[in-house]
C-alpha positions, -999 to +999 in steps of 0.1 A: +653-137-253+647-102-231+641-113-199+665-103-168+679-122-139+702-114-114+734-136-117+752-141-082+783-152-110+795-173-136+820-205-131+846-218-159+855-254-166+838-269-133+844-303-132+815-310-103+786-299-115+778-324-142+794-344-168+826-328-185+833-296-183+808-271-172+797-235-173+780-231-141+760-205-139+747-197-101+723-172-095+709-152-066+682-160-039+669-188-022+643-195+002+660-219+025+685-212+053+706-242+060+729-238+087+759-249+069+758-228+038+789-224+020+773-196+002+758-175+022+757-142-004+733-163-027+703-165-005+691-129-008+677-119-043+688-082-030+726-073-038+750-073-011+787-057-006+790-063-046+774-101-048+753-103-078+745-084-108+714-080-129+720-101-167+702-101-197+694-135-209+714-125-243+740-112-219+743-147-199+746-163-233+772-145-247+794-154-216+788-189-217+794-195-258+833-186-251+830-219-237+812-240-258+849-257-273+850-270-240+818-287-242+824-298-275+860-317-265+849-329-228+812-336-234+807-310-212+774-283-210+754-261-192+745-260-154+720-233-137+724-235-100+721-212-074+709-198-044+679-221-058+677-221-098+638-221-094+634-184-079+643-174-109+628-204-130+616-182-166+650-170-163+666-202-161+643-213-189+647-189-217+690-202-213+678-234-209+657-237-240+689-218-261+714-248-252+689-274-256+684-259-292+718-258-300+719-296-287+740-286-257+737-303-227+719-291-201+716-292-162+699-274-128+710-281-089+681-277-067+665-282-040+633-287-058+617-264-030+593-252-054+558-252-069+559-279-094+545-260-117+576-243-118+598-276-123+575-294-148+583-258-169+624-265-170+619-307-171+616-306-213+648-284-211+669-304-197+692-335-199+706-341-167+693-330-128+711-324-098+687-325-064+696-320-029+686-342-006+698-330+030+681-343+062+651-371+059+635-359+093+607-332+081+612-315+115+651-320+115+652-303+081+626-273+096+653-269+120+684-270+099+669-256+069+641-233+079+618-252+060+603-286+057+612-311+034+576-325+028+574-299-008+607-312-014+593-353-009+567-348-029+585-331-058+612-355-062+588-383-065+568-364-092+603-359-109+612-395-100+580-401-125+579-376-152+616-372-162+632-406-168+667-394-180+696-379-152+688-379-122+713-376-090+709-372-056+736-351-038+741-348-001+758-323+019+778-344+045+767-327+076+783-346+110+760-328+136+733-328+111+726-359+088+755-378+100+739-407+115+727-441+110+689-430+118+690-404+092+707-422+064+681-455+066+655-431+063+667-412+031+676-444+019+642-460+027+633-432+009+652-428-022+651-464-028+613-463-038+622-441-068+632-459-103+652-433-121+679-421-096+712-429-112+734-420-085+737-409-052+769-384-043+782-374-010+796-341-005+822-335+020+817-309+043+837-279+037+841-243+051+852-228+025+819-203+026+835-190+065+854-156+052+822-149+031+798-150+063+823-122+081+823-101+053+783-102+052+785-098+091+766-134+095+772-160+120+782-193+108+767-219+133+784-250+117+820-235+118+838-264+144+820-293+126+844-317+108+838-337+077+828-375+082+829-402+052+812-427+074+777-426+056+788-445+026+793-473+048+756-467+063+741-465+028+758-495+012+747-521+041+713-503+043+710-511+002+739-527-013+727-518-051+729-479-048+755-460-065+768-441-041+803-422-042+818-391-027+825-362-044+859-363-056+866-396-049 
């Protein structure tokens, strides 16, 4: 283990980000730029007004095994998010492969925006995957997102195929955005051709990312939306067999 990332920072006892009790560890850079980012100091790899610091994989480890009695009494683990966990994917993989050896369990959240080279490298490492699914239009999500969602399609089927275990789709709960009957038949037209999705999970729309755009001297152009629960409705009468909940319900 010698290899060096740059951590945006390291969350205790999350109880979101996977089964149990998790160490989450997020780090820096991204290369999408969706509108309603709650964390808007992750998308550069660069440091900004203190966000982020450069770790040694033995130095990330170290952190995390002051928590692995959590994990042991929860059935908790190990979660690499971001930013997008595959900037940085040997990173990712050298902690990756540590937990998995010391029969840990082990998750990513991403966007799977990626070469798939990149995720077939992590899939052997992992027990559980976290993908974000956030508009079903490819030229909605150009707009929202600054990128198109045809990479991200066509990764999440391949995934869909080669990694039969965890799989859960999580999306962001967007009211101007992907708040809408059109857009949740077609991500559920979509989803619902894959075999190994175990759940589907909402997550409310939040602003708790607002004080972090002013300090970065960013404009957040979602700030007056409200959340919406409406979609679960949509989803449920669109296919009444998919598990679909809302965070923190």
């Amino acid at each position: 283990m010698s290899k060096t990332g740059r951590v945006l920072r390291i969350e205790k006892t999350s109880i979101h980000d996977g089964e149990g009790l998790r160490t989450v560890v997020f780090l820096k850079g991204c290369p999408l730029r969706c509108k309603w980012c709650s964390t808007p100091e992750s998308q550069r790899m660069e440091i900004e007004k203190r966000y982020g610091k450069d770790m040694t994989v033995e130095e990330v480890v170290k952190e995390i095994c002051k928590d692995e009695i959590f994990f042991f009494h929860s059935g908790g683990g190990v979660t690499i998010s971001g930013g997008e966990v595959l900037m940085q994917a040997d990173f990712a993989k050298e902690i990756l492969i540590f937990y998995m050896e010391q029969r840990i369990p082990t998750a990513i959240e991403t966007s799977l925006y990626s070469s798939y080279d990149k995720i077939r490298e992590l899939l052997p490492y992992l027990t559980s995957m976290y993908i974000d699914f956030k508009v079903a239009d490819e030229r909605l999500h150009e707009f929202y997102t600054g990128v198109s969602n045809k990479r991200i399609k066509e990764n999440l089927v391949k995934v869909d195929a080669e990694f039969a275990e965890d799989i859960h789709i999580r999306i962001p709960v967007i009211p101007t955005v992907n708040m809408n009957e059109k857009n949740m038949k077609g991500t559920i037209k979509f989803l619902s051709k894959l075999k190994h999705i175990k759940d589907i999970e909402l997550l409310p729309y939040h602003r708790l990312g607002l004080e972090t755009y002013e300090r970065l001297g960013k404009v957040y152009e979602l700030k007056d939306v409200e959340m919406l629960k409406k979609m679960v409705e949509v989803i449920r009468a669109e296919n009444p067999e998919a598990a679909v909940k809302v965070k923190g319900e």
